[in-house]
N, C-alpha and C positions, 0 to 999 in steps of 0.2 A: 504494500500500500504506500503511497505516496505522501509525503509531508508535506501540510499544510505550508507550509513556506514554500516547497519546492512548486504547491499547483499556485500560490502567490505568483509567483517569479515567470512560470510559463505565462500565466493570467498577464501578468504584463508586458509580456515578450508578443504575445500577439497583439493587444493592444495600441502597442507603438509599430507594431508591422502593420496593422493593418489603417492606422493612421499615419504613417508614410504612404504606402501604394494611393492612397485617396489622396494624398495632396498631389503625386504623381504623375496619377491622370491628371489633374486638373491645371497643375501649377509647375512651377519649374525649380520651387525653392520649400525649405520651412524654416520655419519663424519657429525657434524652443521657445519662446511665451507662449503663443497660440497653443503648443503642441501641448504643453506643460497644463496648463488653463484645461481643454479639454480632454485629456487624460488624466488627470487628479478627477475631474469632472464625470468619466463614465467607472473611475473605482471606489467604491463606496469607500467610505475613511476607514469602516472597522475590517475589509480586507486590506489596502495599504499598506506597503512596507514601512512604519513609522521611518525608520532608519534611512531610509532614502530618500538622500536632499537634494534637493532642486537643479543643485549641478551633475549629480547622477546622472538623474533624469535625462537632463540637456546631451551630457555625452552619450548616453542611449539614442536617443533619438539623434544626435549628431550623425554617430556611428554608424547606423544604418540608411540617414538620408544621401549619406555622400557614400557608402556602397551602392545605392541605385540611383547614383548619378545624380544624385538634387544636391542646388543650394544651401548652403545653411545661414540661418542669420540670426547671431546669438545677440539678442537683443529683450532678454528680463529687466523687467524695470524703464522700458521706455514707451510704456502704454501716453497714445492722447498724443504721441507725435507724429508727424507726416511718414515716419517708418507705419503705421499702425492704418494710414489710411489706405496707403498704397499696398498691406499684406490681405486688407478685409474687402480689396477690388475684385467681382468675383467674374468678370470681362476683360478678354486683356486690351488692352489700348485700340490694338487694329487689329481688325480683324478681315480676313478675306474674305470679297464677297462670296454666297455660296447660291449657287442654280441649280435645278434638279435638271434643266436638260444639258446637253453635252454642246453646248455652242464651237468646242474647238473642231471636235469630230465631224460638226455639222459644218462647218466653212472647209474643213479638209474634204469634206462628199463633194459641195459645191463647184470646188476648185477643181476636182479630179472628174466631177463629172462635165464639168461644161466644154460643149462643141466649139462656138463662136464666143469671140472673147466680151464678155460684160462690163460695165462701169461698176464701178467702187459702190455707188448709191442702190444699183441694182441688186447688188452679191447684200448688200444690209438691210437690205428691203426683204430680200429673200429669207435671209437669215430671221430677220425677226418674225418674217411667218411660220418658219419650221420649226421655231424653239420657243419665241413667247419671251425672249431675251427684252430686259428692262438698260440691259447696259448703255452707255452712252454711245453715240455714233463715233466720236473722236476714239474709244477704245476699241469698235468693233472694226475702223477701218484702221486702225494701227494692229490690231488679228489678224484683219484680214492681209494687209500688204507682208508680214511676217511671212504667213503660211502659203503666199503667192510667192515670194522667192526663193524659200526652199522648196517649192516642188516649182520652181521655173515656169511659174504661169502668168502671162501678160495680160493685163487688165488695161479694157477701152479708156483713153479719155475721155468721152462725152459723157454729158452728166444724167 
């Protein structure tokens, strides 16, 4: 049978694993406050390692963030600063647009299938009937002339 310490210690061995892999997906770093804050938080106090102080803690979760590649940012005791607003941002900054239809694939058929050569306005006219594309014109004909000169395809001047 297993000592109450030792399912203590597994108990918090996954708990800080499985709050690394979640920040993981999500984010690219952790924050030992946060980690700290929320892990004290899902172990009740009367399981709790008394014994185990905050800087433990930290180096646990250090430990294992930078084995799977994450950030770390030891930053206890700086709640209420600009570190704290920019760790609790749950979007990153930019982000890439996202389409469900294939607008590049759809200008590579375009390009590969057309006879007689089209204008720039025509091939984005087309495009936005096949695909339902919201993007801007100035990006779809900057697509489009890309994927016209690596497959070597000349496009009409007239408009």
């Amino acid at each position: 049978m297993q000592e109450p310490r030792d399912v203590a210690a597994r108990r918090l061995s996954m708990i800080i694993e499985q709050y690394v892999e979640a920040r993981k997906r999500h984010y690219g770093f952790v924050s030992t406050d946060q980690a700290a804050m929320v892990i004290r938080k899902i172990l009740k106090p009367t399981l709790a390692d008394p014994a185990l102080t905050d800087r433990q803690l930290d180096d646990m979760v250090a430990a294992l963030a930078v084995k799977n590649g994450l950030a770390v940012i030891f930053d206890r005791g700086a709640r209420g600063s600009a570190i704290e607003a920019d760790l609790n941002r749950k979007e990153p900054a930019m982000r890439a647009p996202t389409e469900i239809s294939d607008v590049v694939g759809a200008v590579d058929a375009i390009l590969r299938g057309q006879i007689a050569p089209l204008s720039m306005s025509a091939i984005v006219s087309l495009l936005r009937e096949r695909t339902g594309t919201k993007r801007s014109d100035a990006d779809l004909e900057g697509l489009i002339a890309k994927k016209a000169a690596v497959l070597d395809v000349h496009l009409s001047r007239s408009v």
